[in-house]
C-alpha positions in Angstrom: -115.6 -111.3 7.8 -118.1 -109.8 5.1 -118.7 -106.6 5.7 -122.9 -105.9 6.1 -124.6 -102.4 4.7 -127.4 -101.5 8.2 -130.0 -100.2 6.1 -132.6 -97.9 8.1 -130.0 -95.7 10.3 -132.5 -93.5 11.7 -135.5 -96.4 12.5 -131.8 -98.4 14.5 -131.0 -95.0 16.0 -134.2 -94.1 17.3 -134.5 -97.8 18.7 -131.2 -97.4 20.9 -132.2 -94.4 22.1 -135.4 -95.9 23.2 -133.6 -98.7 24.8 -131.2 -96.1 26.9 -134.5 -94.7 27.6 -135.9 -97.8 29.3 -132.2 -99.0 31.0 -132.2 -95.6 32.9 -135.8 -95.7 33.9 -135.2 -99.2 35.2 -132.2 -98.1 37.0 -130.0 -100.9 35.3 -126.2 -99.9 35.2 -126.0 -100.1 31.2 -122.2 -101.1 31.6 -124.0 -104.6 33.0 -125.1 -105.3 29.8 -123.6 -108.3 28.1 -120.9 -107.9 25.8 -121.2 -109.0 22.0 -119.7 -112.2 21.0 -116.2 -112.2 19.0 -113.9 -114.3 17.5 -110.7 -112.7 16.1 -109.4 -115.1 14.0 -105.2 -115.0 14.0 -102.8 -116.1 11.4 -99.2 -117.6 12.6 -96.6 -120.2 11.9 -95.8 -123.4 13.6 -93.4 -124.6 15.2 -93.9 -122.0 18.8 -95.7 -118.8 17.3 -99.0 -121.3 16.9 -98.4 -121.9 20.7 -98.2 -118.5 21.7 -100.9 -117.3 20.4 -103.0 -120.6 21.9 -102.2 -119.8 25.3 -102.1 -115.9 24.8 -105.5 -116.1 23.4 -106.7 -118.1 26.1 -105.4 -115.7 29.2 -106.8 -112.8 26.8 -110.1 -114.6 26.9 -110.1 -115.0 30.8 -109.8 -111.2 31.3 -112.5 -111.2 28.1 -114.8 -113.3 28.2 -116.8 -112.1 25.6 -113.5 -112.8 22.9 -112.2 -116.0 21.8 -109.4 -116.2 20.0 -108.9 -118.8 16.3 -105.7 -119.9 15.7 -105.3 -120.3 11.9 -102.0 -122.1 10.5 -100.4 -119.5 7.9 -96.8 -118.9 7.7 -95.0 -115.7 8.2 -93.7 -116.0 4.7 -97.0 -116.8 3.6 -99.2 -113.9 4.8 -98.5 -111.0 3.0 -99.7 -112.5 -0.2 -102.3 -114.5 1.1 -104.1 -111.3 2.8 -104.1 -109.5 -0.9 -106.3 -112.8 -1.4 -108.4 -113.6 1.3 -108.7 -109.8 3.0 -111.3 -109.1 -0.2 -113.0 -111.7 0.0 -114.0 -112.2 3.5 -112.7 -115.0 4.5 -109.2 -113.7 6.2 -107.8 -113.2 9.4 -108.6 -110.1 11.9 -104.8 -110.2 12.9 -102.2 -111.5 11.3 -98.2 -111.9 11.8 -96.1 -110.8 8.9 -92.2 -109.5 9.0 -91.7 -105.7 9.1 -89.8 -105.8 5.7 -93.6 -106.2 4.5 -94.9 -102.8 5.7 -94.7 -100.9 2.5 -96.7 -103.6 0.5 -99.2 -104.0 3.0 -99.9 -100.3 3.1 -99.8 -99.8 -0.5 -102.2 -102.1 -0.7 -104.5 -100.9 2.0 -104.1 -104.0 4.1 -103.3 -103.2 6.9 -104.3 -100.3 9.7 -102.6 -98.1 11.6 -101.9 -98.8 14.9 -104.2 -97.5 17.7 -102.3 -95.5 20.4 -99.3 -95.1 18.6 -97.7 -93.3 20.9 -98.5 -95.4 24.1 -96.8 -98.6 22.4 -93.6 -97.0 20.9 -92.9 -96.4 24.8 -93.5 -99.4 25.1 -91.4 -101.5 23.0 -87.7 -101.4 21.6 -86.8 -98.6 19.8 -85.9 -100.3 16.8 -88.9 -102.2 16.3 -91.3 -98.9 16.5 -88.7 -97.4 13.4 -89.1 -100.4 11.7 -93.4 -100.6 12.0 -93.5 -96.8 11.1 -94.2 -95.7 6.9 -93.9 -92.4 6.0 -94.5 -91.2 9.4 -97.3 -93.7 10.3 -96.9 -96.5 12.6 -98.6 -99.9 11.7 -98.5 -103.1 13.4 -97.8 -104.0 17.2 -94.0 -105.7 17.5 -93.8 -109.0 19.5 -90.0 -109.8 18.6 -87.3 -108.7 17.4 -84.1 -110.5 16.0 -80.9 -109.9 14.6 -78.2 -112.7 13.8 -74.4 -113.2 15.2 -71.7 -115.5 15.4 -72.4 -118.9 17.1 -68.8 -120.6 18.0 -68.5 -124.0 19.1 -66.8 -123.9 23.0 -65.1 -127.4 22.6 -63.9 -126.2 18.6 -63.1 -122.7 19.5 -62.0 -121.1 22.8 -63.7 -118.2 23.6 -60.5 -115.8 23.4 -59.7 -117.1 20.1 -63.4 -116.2 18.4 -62.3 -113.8 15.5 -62.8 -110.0 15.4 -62.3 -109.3 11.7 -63.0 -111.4 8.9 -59.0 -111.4 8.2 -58.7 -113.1 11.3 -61.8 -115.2 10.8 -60.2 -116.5 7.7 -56.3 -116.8 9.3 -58.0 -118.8 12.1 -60.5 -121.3 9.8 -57.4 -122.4 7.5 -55.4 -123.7 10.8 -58.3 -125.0 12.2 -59.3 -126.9 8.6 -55.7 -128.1 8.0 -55.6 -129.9 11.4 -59.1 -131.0 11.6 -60.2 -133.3 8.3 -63.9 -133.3 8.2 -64.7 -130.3 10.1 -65.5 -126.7 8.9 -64.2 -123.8 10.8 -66.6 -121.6 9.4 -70.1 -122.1 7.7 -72.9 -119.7 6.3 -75.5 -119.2 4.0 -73.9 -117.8 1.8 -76.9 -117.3 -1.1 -79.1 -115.7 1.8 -79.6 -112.2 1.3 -80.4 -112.4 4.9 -77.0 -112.3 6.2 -74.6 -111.4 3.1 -76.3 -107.8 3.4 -73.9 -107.6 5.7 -70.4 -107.4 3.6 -71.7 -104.4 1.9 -72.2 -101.9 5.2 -68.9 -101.1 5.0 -68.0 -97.1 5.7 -71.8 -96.8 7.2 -73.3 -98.3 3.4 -76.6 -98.9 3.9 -79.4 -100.8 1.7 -81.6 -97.7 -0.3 -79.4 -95.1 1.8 -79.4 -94.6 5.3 -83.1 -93.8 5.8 -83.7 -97.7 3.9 -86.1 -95.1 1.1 -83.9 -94.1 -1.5 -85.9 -95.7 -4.9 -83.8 -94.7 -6.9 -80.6 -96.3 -5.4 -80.0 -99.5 -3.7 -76.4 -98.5 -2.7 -75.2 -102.4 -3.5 -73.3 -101.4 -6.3 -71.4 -98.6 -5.2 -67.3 -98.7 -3.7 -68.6 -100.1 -0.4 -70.5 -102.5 -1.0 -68.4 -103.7 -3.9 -65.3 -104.4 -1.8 -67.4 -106.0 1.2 -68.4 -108.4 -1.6 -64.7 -108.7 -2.7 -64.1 -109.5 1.1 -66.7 -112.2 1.5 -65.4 -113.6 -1.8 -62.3 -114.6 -0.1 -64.1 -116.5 2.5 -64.4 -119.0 -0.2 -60.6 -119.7 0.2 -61.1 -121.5 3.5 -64.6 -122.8 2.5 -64.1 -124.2 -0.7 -67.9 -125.5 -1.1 -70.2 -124.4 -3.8 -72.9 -122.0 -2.9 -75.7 -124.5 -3.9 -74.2 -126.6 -1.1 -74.2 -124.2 1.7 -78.3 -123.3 2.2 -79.6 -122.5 5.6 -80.4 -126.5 6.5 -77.0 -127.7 5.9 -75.5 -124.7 7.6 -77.5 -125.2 10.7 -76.9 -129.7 10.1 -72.9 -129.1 10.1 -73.2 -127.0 13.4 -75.8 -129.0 15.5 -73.9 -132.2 14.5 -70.6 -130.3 16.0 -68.4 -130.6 12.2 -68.3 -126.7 12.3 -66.5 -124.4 14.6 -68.7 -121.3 13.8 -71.8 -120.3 12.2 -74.1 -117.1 11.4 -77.5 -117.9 12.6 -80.2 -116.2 14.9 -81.9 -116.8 18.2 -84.6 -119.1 16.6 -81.4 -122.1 16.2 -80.7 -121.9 20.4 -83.3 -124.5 21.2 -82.3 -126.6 18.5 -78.3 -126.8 19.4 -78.9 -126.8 23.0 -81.5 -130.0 22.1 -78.0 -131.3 20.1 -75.9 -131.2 23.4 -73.8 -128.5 21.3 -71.5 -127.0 24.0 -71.7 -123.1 22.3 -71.5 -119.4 22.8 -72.4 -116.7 20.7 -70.7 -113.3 19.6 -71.1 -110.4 17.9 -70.2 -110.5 14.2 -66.7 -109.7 12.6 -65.7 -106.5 11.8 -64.9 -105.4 7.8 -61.8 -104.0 6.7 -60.7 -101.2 8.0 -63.3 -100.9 11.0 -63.1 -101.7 14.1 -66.7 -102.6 15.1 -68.8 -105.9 14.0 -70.0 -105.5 10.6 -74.0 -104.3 10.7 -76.6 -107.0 10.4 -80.4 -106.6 9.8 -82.5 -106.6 12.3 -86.0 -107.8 12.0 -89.2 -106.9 13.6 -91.8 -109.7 13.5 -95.5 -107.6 14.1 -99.2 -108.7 14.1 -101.0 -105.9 11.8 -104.6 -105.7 12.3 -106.3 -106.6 9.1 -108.2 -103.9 7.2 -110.6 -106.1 6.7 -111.3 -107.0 9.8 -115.0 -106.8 11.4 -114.0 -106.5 15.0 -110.4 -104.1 14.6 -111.0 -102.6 18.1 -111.0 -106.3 20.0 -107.7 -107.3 17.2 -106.2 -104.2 18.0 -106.7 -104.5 21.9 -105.4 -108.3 22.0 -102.5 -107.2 20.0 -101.6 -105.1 22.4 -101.9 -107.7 24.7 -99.2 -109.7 23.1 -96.5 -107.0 24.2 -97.2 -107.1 27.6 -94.7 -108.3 30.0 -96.3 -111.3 30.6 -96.9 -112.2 27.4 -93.2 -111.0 26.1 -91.8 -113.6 28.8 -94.1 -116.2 27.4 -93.1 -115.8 24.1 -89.6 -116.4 25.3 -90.3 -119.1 26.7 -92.2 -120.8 23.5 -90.4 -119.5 21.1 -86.9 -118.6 22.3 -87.4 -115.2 19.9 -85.7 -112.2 21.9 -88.8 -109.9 23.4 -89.8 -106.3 21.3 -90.3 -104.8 24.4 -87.2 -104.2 27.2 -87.9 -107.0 29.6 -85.6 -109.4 31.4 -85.3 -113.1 30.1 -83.4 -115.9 31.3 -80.5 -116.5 28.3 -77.0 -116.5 28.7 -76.7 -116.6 25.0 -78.9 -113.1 24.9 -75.8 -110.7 25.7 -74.2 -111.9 22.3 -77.1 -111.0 20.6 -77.6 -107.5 21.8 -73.9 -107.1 21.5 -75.0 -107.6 17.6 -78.3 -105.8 18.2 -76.5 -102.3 18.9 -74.8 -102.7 15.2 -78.3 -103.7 13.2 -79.7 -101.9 11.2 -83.9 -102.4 10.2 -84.5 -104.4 6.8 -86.1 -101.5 4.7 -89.9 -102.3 4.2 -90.1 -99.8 0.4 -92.4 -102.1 -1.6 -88.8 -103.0 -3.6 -87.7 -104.8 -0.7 -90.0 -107.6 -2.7 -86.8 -107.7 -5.4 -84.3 -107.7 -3.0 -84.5 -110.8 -1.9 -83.9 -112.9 -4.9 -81.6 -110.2 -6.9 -79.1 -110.0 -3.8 -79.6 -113.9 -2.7 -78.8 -114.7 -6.9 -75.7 -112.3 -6.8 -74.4 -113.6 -3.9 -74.0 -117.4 -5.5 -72.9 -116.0 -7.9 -69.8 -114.1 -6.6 -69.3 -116.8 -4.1 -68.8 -119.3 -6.9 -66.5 -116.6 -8.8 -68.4 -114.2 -10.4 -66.9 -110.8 -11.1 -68.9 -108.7 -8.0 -68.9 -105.1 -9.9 -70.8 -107.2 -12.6 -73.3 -109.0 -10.2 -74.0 -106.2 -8.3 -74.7 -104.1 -10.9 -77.2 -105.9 -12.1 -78.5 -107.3 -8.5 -78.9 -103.0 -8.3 -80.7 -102.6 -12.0 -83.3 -106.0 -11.1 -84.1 -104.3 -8.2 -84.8 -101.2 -9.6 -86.3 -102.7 -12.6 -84.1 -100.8 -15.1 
């Protein structure tokens, strides 16, 4: 990946021309000639996205012969911070998978570059993946899914008719079901995830850093909206009376595939893993807040491969990139992954309705380099108001760590 200085630009120069030169006296077609060797070396997780890029890269390399494609084990969590290392120094990837929520730290940096025919793939893919790949007017990256979370319900817990609208009725329904069902949780969710408690504060149209996701000076947490949407998903704790350090992602997902909970909020990614459970379920679009009548508004992610600044071959990364949101390949990574496509194409889910139902209230994750605070100031005040916390207090200072102020 080290970058090499060609020293003696005119002696190089005058040999190519020399060799045209010699091609067209010969009469050889010069687009015969053999194409330079490359291996793009490519950064994903496990557990699908490893096997998706395995067989990707090898129809890629049966159209290309020339291109082979290195799979290389790094998380999606992993990769932002692990290109500011290995980028410099040469020994990083050409392409590279990293969430959207990323994009303003990976610019900043100079990580990352723009992607080539902009316009070409934002006709290509979901509208709300392009918004969420494009800084300050700049797209970067090429989408290959996109995700949003909803409400899973248990069929043989919950009848279909009876799957809440509001919270208020979320909450009315869970303390019938609890008091006639020892052992069993009609509701559970991560509730120290900033992930998915962003959502109790979009009340009135409340978004994270305003309603562009670039306000710096103003994460709009600790303002009236946001405040009573935390005062709302406070009261959840009435019919869930289990501390927050008890309620993480694994135990959420281990109560619901085990079929002790009657709903859950979880994504696309869990389908595989409850259908694998025999867990008879549906899934719906979220409950509405207080004084609204549509589901509350949920992030929605964009999962991209960014070509790497640092790369050697950035036209062949770029290219195979665009690859990945081909038809084809978009089906494929359905298939692998069970990830919904970034690109409008037909897959076989009847569980995929629910989440586009959900889809048409999300809202992008904002990708401002103080998205990096976010996480862990909103996931902190969110234990902390679950487990009784005064939420004007936690929120203002989930705002002020933010901000750093």
């Amino acid at each position: 990946m080290n970058k090499k200085v060609l020293k003696g630009g005119a002696i190089i120069a005058a040999t190519l021309m020399l060799g045209a030169a010699v091609v067209g006296c010969n009469g050889k077609d010069k687009g015969s000639a053999k194409k330079e060797a490359v291996t793009l070396t490519v950064w994903e997780s496990l557990s699908g996205p490893d096997e998706f890029i395995k067989q990707a890269g090898e129809a890629y390399t049966a159209k290309n012969p020339n291109v082979t494609i290195k799979f290389v084990n790094v998380e999606l969590g992993d990769s932002s911070g692990q290109i500011a290392l290995d980028g410099p120094a040469g020994v990083g990837p050409d392409l590279f998978a990293a969430p959207h929520d990323k994009l303003g730290e990976l610019v900043s940096s100079g990580h990352v570059l723009p992607t080539v025919d902009a316009a070409s793939v934002k006709s290509q893919v979901l509208g709300a993946c392009s918004t969420a790949l494009t800084y300050n007017g700049t797209m970067y990256g090429y989408p290959v899914s996109a995700e949003t979370y909803a409400l899973f319900y248990n069929k043989d817990l919950i009848s279909e008719s009876d799957v809440p609208k509001t919270w208020d009725d979320l909450i009315a329904w869970v303390k019938k079901f609890n008091s006639s069902n020892p052992g069993k949780n009609g509701f559970v969710m991560d509730v120290g995830n900033a992930y998915y408690t962003i959502l109790f504060t979009t009340g009135n149209g409340n978004r994270l850093f305003g309603a562009s996701g670039t306000d710096t000076t103003n994460t709009c947490l600790n303002n009236a909206d946001a405040i009573a949407g935390m005062k709302e998903f406070q009261k959840l704790r009435t019919v869930l009376n289990v501390p927050a350090a008890d309620l993480g992602t694994s135990i959420c997902d281990a109560a619901f595939q085990s079929g002790n909970a009657a709903m859950h909020i979880t994504g696309l990614w869990n389908v595989v893993n409850f259908e694998n459970a025999g867990i008879n379920f549906g899934v719906a679009a979220i409950p509405s807040l207080p004084g609204e009548s549509k589901p509350a508004a949920s992030f929605s992610g964009t999962r991209a491969m960014f070509v790497s600044a640092y790369s050697d071959h950035p036209e062949e990364a770029a290219d195979f990139a665009k690859f990945l949101i081909s038809p084809e390949m978009q089906k494929l990574r359905f298939d692998l992954t069970g990830a919904m496509p970034s690109i409008n194409v037909e897959v076989s889910s009847k569980y995929m309705p629910g989440f586009l139902a959900q889809l048409d209230y999300a809202f992008p994750m904002p990708s401002i380099p103080e998205m990096g605070q976010f996480w862990e100031a909103m996931g902190n005040a969110s234990k902390n108001i679950w487990d009784g916390a005064d939420a004007q207090k936690e929120m203002d200072a989930c705002n002020a760590a933010i901000l750093g102020k």
